[in-house]
C-alpha positions as CSV (number, residue, x, y, z in Angstrom):
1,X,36.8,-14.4,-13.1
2,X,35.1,-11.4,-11.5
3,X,31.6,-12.4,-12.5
4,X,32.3,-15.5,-10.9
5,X,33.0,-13.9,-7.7
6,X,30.1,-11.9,-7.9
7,X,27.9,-14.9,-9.0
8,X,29.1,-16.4,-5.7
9,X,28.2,-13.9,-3.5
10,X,24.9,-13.5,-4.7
11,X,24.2,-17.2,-3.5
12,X,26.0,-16.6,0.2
13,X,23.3,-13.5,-0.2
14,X,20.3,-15.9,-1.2
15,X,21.6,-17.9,2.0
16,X,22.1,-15.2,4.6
17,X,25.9,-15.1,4.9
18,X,26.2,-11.6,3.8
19,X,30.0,-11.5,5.4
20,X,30.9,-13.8,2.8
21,X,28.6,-12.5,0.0
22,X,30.1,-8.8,0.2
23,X,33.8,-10.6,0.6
24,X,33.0,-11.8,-3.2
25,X,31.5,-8.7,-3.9
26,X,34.5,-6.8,-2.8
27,X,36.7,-9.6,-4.8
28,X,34.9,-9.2,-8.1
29,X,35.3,-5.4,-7.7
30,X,39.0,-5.5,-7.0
31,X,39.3,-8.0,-10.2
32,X,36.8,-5.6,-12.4
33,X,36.3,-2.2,-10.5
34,X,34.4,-1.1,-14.0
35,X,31.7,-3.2,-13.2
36,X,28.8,-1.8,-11.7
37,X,26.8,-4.8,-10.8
38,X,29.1,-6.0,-8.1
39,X,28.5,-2.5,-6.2
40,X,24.8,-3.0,-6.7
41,X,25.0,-6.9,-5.2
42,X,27.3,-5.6,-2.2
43,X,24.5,-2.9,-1.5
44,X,22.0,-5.4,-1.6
45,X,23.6,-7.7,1.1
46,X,24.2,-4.4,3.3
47,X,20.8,-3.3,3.1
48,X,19.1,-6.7,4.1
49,X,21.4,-6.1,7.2
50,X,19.9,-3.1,8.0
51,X,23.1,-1.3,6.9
52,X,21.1,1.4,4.7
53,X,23.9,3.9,4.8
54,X,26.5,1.9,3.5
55,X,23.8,0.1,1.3
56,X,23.5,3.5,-0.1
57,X,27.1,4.5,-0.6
58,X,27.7,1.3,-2.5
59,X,24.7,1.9,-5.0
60,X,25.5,5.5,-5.4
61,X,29.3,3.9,-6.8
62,X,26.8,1.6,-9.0
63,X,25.2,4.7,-10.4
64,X,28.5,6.8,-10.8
65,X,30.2,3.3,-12.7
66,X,26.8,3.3,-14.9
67,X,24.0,6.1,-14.6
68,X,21.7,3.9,-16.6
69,X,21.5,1.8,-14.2
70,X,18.1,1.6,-13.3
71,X,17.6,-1.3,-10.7
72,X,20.7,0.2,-8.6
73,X,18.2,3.6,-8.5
74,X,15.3,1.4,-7.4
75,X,17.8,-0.8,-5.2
76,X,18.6,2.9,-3.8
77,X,15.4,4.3,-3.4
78,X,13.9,1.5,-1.5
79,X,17.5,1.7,0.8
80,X,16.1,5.1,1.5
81,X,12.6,4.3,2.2
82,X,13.9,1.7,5.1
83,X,15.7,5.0,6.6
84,X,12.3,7.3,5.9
85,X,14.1,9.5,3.4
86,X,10.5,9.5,1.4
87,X,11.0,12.2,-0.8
88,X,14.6,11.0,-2.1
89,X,12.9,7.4,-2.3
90,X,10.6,9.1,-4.6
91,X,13.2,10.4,-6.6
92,X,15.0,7.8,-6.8
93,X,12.0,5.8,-7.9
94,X,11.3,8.3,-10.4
95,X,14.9,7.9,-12.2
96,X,14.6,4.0,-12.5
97,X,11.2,4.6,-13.9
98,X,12.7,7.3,-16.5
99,X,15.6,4.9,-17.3
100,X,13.4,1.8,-17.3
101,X,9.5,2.6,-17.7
102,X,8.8,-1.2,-17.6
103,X,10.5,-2.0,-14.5
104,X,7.2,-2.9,-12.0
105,X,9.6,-3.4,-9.5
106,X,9.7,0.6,-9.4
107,X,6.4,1.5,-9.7
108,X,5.9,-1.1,-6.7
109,X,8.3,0.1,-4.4
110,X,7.1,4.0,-5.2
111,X,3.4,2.7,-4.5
112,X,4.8,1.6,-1.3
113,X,6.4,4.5,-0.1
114,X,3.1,7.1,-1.3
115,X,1.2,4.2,1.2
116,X,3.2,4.9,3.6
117,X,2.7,8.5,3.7
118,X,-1.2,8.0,3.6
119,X,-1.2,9.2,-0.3
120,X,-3.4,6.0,-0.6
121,X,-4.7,7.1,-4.7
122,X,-1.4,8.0,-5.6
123,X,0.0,4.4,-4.1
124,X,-3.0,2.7,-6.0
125,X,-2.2,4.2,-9.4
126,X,1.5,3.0,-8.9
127,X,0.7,-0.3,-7.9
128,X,-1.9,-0.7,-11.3
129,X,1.1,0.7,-13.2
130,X,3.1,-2.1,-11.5
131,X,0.2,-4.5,-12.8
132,X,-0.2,-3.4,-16.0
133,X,3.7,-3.8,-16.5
134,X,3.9,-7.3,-14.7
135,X,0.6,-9.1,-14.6
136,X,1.7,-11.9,-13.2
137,X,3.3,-10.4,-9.9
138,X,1.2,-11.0,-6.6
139,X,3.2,-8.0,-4.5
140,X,1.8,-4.8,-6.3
141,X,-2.2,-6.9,-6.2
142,X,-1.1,-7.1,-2.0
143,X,-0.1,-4.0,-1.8
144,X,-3.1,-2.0,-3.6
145,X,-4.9,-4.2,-1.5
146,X,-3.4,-3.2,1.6
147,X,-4.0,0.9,0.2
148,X,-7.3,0.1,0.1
149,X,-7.5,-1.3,2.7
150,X,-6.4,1.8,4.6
151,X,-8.9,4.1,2.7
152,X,-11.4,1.7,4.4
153,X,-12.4,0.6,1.0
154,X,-12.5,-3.4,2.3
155,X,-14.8,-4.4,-0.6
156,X,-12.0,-3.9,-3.3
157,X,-8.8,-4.7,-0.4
158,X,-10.4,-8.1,-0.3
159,X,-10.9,-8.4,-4.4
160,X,-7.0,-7.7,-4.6
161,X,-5.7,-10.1,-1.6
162,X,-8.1,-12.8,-4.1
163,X,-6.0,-12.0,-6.9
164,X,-2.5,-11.6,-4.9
165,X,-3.4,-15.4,-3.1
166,X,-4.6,-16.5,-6.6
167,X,-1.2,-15.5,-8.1
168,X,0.8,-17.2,-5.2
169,X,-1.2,-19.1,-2.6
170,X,1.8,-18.6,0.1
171,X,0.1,-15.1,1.0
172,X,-3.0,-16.8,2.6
């Protein structure tokens, strides 16, 4: 019964009723408090309202329920990128990549926070990491393209916006 809860309030998530997506969330975790993936869901919905601190607090109970959990670190890191908390982004980042090498979604988000702080190479290596691992994703080819663009390299920022708009045409 509890995954059902949680199953529905990812999909008042999906639709923007995050009241009603974290009152599943809350649901499933009173019928399952082992369960870490409700705590990650309900962080979710509070982040996408701009609620990082409670976003934070729920996937930090994610983490303490399961410490493997690799996609509530990322979910946390990039909580704390929105607040400007780089370096504990980065660290963050860092333990979903040490629990989950292959997760691009990682690598992407860490890219995005070094090209934020101007540490242009450093986002570029992280977003080919994120290539390598997921070929098929347009969001890390945006992204180094956006790095380069900020180096003032435009020759190979327009090469990756080709590939990002060849992977999904809803970028142009």
């Amino acid at each position: 019964m509890a995954e059902e809860w949680n199953d529905e309030g990812i999909d008042y998530a999906i639709q923007g009723n995050y009241a009603e997506a974290v009152r599943c969330f809350d649901e499933a975790i009173r019928l399952d408090p082992d369960d870490a993936s409700p705590w990650n869901n309900k962080g979710l919905a509070y982040d996408d309202q701009g609620n990082h601190a409670e976003a934070i607090r729920c996937f930090d109970e994610a983490i303490w329920l399961d410490p493997d959990f690799a996609m509530a670190w990322n979910n946390k890191g990039f909580a704390h990128a929105d607040q400007g908390n780089y370096a504990e982004a980065i660290r963050c980042f860092d333990e979903a990549i040490r629990l989950d090498p292959n997760l691009a979604m990682a690598w992407n988000n860490k890219g995005n926070v070094y090209n934020s702080q101007g540490n242009y190479t450093e986002a570029i290596r992280c977003y080919d990491e994120a290539i390598r691992l997921d070929p098929d994703d347009a969001s890390p080819w945006n992204n180094k393209g956006i790095a380069y663009y900020n180096q003032g390299n435009y020759t190979e920022a327009i090469r990756c916006y080709d590939e990002a708009m060849m992977l999904d045409p809803g970028l142009a």
